[in-house]
PDB file of N, CA, C and O in Angstrom, chain B, residues numbered from 101:
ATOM      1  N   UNK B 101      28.055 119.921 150.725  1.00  0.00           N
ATOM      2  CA  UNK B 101      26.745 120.302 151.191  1.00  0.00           C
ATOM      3  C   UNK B 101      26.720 121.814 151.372  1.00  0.00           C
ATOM      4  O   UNK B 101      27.752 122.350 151.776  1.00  0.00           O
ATOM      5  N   UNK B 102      25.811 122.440 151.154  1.00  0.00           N
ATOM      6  CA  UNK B 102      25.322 123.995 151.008  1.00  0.00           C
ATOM      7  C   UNK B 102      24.305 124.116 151.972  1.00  0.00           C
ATOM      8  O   UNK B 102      23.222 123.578 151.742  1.00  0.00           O
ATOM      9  N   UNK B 103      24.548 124.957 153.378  1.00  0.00           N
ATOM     10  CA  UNK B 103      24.032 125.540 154.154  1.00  0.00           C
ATOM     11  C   UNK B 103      22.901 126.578 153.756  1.00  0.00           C
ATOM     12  O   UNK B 103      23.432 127.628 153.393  1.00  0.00           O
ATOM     13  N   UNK B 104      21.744 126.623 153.713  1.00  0.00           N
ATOM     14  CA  UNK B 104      20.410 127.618 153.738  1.00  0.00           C
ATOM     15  C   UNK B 104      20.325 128.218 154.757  1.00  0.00           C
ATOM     16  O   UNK B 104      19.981 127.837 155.875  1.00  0.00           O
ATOM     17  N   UNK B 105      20.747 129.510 154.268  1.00  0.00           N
ATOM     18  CA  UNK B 105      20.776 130.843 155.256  1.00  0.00           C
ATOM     19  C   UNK B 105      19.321 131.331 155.364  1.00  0.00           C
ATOM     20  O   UNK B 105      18.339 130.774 154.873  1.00  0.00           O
ATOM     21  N   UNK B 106      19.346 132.448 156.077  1.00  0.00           N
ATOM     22  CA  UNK B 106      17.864 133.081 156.548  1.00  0.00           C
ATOM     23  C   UNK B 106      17.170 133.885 154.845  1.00  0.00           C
ATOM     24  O   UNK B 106      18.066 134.300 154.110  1.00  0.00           O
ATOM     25  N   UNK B 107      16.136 134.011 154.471  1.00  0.00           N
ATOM     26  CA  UNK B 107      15.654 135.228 153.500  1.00  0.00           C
ATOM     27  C   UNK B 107      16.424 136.612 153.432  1.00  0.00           C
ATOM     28  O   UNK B 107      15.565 137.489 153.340  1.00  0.00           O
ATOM     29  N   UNK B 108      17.142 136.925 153.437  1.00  0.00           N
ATOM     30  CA  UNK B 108      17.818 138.638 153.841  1.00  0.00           C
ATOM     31  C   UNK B 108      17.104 139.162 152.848  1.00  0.00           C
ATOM     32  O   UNK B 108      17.214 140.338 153.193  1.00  0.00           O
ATOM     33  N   UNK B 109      16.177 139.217 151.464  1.00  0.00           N
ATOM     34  CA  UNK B 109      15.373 140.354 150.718  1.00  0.00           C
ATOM     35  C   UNK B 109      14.162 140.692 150.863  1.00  0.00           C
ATOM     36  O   UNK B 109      13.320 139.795 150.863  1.00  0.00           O
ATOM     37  N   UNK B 110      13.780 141.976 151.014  1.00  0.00           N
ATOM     38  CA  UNK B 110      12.453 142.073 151.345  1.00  0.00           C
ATOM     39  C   UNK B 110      11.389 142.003 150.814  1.00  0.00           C
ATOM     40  O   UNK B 110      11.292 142.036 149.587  1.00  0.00           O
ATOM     41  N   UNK B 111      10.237 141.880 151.703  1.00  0.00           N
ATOM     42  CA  UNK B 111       8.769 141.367 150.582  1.00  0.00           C
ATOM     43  C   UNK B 111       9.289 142.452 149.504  1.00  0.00           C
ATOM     44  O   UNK B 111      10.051 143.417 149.437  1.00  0.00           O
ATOM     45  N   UNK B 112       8.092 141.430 148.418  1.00  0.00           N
ATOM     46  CA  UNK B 112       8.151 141.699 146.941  1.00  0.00           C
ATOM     47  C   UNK B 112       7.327 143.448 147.376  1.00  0.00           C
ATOM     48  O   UNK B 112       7.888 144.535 147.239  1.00  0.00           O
ATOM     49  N   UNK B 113       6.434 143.303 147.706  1.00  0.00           N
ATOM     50  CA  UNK B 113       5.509 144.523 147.827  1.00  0.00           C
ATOM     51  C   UNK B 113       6.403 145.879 148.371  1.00  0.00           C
ATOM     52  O   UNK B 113       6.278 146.980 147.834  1.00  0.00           O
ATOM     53  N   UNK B 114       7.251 145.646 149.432  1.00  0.00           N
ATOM     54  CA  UNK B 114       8.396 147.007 150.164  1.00  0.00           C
ATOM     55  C   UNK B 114       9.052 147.238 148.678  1.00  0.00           C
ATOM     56  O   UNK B 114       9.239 148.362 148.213  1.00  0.00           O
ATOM     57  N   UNK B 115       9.394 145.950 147.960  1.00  0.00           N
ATOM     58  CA  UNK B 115      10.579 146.499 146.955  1.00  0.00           C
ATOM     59  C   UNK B 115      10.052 147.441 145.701  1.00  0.00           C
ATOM     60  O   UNK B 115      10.537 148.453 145.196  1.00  0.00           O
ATOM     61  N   UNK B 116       8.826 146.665 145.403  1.00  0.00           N
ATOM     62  CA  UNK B 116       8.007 147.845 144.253  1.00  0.00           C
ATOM     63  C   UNK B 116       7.431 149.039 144.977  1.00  0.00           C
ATOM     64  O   UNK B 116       7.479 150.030 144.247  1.00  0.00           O
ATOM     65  N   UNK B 117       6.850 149.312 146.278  1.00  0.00           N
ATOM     66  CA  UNK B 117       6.366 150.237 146.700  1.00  0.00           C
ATOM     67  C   UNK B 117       8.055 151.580 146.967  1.00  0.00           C
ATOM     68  O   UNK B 117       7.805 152.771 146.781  1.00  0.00           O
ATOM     69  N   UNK B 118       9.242 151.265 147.287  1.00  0.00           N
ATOM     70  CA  UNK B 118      10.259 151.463 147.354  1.00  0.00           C
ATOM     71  C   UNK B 118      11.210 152.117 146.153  1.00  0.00           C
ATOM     72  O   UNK B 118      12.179 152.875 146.181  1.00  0.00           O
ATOM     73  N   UNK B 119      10.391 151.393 144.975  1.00  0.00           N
ATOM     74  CA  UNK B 119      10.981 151.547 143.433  1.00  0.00           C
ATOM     75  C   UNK B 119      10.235 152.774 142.938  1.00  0.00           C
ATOM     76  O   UNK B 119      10.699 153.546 142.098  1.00  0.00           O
ATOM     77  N   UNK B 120       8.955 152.910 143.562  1.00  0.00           N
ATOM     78  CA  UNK B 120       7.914 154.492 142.957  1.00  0.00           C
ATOM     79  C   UNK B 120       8.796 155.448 143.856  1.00  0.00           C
ATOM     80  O   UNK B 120       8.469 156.633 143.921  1.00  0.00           O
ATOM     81  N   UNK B 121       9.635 155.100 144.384  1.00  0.00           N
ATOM     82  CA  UNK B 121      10.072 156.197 145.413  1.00  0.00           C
ATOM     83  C   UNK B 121      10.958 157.353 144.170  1.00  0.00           C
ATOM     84  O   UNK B 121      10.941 158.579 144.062  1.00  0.00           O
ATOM     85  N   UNK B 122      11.365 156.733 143.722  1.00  0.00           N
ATOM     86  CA  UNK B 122      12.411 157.694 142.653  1.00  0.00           C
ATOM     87  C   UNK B 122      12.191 157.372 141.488  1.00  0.00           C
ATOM     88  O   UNK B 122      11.349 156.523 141.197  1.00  0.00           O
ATOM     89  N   UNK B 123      13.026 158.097 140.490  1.00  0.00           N
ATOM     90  CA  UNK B 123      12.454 158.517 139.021  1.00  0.00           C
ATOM     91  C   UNK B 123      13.389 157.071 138.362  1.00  0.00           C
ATOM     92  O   UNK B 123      12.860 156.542 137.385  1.00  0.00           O
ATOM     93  N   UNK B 124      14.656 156.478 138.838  1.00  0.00           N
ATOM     94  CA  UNK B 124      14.776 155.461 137.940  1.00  0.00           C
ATOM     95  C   UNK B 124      15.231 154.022 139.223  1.00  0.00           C
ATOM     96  O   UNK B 124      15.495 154.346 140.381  1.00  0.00           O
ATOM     97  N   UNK B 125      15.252 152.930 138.912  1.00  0.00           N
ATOM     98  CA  UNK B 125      15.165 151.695 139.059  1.00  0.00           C
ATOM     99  C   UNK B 125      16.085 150.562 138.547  1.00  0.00           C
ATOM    100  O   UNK B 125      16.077 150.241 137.359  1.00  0.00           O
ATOM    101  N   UNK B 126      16.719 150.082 139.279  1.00  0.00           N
ATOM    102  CA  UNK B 126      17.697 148.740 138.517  1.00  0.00           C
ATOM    103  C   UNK B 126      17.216 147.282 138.831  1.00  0.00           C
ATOM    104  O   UNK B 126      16.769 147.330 139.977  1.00  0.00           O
ATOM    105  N   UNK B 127      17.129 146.316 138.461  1.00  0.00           N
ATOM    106  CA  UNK B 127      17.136 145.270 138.947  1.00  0.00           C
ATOM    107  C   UNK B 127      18.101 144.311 138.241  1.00  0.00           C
ATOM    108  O   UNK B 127      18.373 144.547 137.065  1.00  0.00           O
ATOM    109  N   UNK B 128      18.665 143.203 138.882  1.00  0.00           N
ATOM    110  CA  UNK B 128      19.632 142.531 138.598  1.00  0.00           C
ATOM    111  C   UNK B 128      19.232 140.828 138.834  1.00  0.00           C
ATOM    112  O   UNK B 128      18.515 140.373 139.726  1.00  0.00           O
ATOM    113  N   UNK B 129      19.981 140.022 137.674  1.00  0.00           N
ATOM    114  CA  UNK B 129      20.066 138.516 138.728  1.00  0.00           C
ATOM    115  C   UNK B 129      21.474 137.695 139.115  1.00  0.00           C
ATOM    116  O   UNK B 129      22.252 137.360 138.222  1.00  0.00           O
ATOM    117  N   UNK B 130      21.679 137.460 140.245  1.00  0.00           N
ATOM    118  CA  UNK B 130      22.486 137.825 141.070  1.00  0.00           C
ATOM    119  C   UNK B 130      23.081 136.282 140.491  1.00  0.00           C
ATOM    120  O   UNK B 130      24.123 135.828 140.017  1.00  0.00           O
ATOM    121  N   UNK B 131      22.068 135.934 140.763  1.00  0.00           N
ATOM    122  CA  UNK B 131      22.630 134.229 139.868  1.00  0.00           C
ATOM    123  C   UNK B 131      23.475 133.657 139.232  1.00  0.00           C
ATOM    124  O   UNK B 131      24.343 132.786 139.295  1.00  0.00           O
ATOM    125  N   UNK B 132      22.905 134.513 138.463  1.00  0.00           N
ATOM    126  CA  UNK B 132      24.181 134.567 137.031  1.00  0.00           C
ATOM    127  C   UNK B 132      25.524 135.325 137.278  1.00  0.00           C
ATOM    128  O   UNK B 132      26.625 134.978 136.851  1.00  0.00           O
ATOM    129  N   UNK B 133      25.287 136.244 137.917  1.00  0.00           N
ATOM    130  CA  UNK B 133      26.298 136.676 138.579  1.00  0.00           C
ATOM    131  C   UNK B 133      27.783 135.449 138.899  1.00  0.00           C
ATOM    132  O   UNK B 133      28.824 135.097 138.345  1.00  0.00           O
ATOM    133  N   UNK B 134      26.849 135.117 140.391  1.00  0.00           N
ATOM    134  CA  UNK B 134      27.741 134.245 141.366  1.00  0.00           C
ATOM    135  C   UNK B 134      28.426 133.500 140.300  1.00  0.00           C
ATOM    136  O   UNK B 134      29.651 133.611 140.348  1.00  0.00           O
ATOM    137  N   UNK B 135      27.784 132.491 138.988  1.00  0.00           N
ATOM    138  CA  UNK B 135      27.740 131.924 137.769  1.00  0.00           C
ATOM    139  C   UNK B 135      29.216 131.889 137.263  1.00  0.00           C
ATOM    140  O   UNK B 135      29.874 130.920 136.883  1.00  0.00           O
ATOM    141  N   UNK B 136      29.641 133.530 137.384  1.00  0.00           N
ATOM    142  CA  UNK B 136      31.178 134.064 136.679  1.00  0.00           C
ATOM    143  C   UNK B 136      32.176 133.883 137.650  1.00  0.00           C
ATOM    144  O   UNK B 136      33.282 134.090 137.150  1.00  0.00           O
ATOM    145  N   UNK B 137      32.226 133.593 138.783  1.00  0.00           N
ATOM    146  CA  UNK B 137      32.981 133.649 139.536  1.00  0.00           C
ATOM    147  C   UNK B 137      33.435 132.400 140.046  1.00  0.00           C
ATOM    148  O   UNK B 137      32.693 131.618 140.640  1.00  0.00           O
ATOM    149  N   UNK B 138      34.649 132.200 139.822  1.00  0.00           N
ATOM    150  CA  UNK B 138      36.030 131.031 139.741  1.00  0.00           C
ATOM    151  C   UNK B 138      36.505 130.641 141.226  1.00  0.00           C
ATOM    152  O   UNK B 138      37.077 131.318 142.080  1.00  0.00           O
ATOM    153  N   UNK B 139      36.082 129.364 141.228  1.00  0.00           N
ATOM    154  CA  UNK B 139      36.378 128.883 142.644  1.00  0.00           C
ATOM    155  C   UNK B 139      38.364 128.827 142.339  1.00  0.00           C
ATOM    156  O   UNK B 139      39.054 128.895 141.322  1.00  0.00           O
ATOM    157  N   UNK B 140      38.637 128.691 143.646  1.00  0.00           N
ATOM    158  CA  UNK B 140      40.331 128.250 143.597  1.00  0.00           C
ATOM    159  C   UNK B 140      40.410 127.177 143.427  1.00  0.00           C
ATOM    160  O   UNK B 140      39.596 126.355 143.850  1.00  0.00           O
ATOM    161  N   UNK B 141      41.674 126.855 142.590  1.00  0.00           N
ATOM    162  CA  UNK B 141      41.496 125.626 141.651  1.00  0.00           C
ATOM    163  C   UNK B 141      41.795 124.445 143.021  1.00  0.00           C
ATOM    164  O   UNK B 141      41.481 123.263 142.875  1.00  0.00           O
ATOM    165  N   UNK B 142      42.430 124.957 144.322  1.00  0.00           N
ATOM    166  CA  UNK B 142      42.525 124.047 145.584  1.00  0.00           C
ATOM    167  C   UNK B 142      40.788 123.493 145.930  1.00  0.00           C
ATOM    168  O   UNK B 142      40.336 122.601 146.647  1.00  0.00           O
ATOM    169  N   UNK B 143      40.489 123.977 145.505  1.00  0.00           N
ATOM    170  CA  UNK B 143      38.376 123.844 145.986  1.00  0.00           C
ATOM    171  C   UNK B 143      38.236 122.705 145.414  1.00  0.00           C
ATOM    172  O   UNK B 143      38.138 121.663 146.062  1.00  0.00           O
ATOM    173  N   UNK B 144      38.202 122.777 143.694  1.00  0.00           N
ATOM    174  CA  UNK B 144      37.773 122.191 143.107  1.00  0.00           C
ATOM    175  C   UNK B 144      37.205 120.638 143.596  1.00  0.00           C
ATOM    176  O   UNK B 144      36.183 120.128 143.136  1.00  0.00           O
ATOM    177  N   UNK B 145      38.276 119.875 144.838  1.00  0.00           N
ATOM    178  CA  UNK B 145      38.011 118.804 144.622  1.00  0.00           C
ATOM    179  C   UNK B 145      36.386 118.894 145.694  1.00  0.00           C
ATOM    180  O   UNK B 145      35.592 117.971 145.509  1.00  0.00           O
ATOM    181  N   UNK B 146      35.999 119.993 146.739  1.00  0.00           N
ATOM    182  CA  UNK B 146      35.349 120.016 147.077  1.00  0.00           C
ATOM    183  C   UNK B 146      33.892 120.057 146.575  1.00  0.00           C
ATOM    184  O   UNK B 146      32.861 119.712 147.154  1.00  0.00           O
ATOM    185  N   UNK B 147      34.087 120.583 145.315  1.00  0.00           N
ATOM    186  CA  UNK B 147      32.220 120.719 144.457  1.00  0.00           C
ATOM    187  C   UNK B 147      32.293 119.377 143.324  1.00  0.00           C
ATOM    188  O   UNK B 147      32.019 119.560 142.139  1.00  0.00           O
ATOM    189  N   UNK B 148      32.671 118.115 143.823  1.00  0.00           N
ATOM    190  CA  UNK B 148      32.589 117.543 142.992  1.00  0.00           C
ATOM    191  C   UNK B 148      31.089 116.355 142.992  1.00  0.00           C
ATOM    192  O   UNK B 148      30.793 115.579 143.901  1.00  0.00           O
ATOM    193  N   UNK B 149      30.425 116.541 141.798  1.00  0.00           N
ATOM    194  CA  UNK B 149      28.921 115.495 141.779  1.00  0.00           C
ATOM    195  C   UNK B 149      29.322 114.280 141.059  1.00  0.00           C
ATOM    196  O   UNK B 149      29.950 114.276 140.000  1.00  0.00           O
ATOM    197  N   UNK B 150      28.900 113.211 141.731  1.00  0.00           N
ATOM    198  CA  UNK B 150      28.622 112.092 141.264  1.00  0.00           C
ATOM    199  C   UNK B 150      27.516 111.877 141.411  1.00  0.00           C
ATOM    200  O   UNK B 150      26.929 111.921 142.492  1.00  0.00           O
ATOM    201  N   UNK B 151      26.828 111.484 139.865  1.00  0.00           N
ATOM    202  CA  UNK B 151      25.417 110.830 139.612  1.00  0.00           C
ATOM    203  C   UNK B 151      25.136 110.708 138.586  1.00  0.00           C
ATOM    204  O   UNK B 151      25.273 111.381 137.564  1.00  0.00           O
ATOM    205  N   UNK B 152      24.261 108.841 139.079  1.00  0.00           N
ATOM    206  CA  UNK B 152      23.552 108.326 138.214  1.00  0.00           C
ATOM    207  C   UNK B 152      22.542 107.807 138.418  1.00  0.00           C
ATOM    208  O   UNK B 152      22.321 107.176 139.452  1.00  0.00           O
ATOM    209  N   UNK B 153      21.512 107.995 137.255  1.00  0.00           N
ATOM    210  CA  UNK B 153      20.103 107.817 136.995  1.00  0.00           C
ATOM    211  C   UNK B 153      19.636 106.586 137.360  1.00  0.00           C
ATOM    212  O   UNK B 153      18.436 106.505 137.621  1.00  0.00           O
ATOM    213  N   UNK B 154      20.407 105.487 137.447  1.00  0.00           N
ATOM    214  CA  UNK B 154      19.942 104.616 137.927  1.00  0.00           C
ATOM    215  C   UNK B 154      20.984 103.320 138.661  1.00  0.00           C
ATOM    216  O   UNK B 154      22.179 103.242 138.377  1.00  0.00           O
ATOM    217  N   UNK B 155      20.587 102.766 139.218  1.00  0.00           N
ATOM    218  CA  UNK B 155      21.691 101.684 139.997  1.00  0.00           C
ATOM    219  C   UNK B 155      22.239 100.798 138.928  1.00  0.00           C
ATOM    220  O   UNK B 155      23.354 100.475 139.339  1.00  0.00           O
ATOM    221  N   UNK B 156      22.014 100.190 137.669  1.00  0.00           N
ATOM    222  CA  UNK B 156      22.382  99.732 136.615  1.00  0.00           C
ATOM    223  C   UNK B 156      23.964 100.690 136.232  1.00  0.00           C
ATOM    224  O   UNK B 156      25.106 100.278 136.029  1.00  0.00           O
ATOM    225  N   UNK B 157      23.576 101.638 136.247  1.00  0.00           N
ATOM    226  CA  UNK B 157      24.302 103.210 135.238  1.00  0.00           C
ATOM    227  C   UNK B 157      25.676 103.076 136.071  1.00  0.00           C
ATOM    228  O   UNK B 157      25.534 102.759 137.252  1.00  0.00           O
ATOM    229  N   UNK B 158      26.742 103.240 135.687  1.00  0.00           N
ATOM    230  CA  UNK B 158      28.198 103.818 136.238  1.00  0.00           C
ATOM    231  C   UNK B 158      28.303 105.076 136.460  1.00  0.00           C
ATOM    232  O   UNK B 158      28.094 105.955 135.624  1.00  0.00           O
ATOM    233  N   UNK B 159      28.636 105.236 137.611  1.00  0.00           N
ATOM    234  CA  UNK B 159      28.677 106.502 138.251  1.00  0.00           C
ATOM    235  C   UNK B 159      29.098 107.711 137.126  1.00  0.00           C
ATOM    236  O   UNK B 159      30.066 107.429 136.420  1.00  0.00           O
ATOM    237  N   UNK B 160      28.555 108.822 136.936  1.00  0.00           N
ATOM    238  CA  UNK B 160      29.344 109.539 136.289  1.00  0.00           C
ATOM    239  C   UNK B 160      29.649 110.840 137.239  1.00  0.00           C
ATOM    240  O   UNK B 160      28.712 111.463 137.738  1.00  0.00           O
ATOM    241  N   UNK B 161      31.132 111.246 137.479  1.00  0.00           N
ATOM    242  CA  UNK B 161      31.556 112.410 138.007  1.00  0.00           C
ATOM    243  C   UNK B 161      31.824 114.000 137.278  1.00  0.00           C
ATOM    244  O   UNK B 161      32.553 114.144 136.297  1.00  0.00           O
ATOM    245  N   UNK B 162      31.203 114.964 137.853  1.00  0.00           N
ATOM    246  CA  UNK B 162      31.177 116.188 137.475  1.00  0.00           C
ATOM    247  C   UNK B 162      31.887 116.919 138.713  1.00  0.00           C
ATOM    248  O   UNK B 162      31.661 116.702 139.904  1.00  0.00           O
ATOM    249  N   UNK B 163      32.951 117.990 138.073  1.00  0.00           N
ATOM    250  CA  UNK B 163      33.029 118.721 139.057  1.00  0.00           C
ATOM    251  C   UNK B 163      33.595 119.833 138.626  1.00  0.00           C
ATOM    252  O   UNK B 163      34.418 120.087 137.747  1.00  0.00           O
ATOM    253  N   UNK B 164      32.569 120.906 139.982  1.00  0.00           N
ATOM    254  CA  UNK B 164      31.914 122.550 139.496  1.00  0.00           C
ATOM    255  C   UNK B 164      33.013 123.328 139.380  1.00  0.00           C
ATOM    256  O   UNK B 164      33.724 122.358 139.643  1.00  0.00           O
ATOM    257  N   UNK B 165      33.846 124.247 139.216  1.00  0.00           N
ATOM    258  CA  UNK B 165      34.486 125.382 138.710  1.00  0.00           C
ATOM    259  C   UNK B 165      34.196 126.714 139.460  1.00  0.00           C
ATOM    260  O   UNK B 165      34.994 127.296 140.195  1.00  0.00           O
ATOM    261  N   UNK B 166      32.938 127.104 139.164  1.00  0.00           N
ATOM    262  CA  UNK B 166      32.297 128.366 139.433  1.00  0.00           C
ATOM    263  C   UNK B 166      31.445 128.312 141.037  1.00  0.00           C
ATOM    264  O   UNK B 166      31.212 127.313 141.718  1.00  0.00           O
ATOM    265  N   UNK B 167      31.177 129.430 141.260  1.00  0.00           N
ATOM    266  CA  UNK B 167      30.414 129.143 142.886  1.00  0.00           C
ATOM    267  C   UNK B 167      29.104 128.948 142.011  1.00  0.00           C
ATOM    268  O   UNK B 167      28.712 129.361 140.919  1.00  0.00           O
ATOM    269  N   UNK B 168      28.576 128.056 143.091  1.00  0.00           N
ATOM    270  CA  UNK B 168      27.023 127.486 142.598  1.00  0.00           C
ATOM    271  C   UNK B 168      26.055 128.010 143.724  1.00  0.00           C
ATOM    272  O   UNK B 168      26.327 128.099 144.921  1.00  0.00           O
ATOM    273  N   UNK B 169      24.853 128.344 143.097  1.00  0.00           N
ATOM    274  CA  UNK B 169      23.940 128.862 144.264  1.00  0.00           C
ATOM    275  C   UNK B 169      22.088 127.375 144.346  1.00  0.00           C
ATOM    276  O   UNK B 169      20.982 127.331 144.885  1.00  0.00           O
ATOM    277  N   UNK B 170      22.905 126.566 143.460  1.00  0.00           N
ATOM    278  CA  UNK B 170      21.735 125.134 143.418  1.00  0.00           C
ATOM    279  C   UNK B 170      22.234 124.285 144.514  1.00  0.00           C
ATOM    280  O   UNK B 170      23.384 124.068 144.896  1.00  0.00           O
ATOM    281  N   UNK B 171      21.377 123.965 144.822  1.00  0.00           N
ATOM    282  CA  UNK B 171      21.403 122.506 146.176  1.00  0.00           C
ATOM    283  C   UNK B 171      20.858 121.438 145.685  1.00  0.00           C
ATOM    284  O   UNK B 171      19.898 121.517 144.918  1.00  0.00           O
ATOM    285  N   UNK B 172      21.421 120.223 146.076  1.00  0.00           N
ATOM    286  CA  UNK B 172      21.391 118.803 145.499  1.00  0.00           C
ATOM    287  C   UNK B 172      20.225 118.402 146.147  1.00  0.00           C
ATOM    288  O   UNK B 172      20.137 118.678 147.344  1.00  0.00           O
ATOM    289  N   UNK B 173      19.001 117.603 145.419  1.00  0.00           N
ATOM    290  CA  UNK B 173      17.969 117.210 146.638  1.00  0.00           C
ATOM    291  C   UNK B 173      18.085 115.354 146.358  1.00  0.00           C
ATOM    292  O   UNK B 173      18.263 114.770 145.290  1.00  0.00           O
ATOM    293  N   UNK B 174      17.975 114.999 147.212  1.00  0.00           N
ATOM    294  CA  UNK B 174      17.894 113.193 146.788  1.00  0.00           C
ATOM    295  C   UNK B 174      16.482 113.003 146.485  1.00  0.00           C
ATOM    296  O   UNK B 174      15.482 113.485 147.016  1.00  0.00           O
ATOM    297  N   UNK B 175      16.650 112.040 145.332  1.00  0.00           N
ATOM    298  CA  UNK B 175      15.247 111.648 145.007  1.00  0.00           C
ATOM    299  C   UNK B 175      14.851 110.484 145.346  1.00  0.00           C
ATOM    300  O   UNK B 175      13.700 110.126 145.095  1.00  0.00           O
TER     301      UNK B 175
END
C-alpha cells in the first residue's frame, strides 16, 4: 500500500507567472524519472500484484522492480 502525501507543487498559475521571471525555463516529468530507478532486489517481494479480471480467472502475479508512483484502486 502507497501512502498519499500532501500537494508540495505550486499552483499552475505561481509556476508560469514565475517562468516569465527569467530568459530560460526547464520542465521535467518526474515520473518517468522515478520509472528508472531499481528497487533492492530484498523489496521485491514487497511490490508484488496479484490480479484478476474476474473470479472465474486464476490469479495472475506481477511483481514491480522499479519504484512506482501508481496506486491500486479496487473496483
Amino acid at each position: 500500500m502507497l501512502m498519499v502525501g500532501p500537494t508540495i507543487q505550486q499552483d499552475r498559475i505561481f509556476i508560469v507567472l514565475r517562468c516569465q521571471m527569467h530568459m530560460y525555463a526547464m520542465t521535467a516529468d518526474i515520473s518517468k524519472m522515478y520509472q528508472q530507478i531499481q528497487v533492492h532486489p530484498e523489496d521485491y517481494d514487497l511490490q508484488r500484484i496479484l490480479r484478476r479480471r474476474s473470479s472465474e480467472e486464476p490469479l495472475k502475479q506481477y511483481q514491480l522492480v522499479t519504484v512506482t508512483l501508481h496506486h491500486l484502486h479496487h473496483s
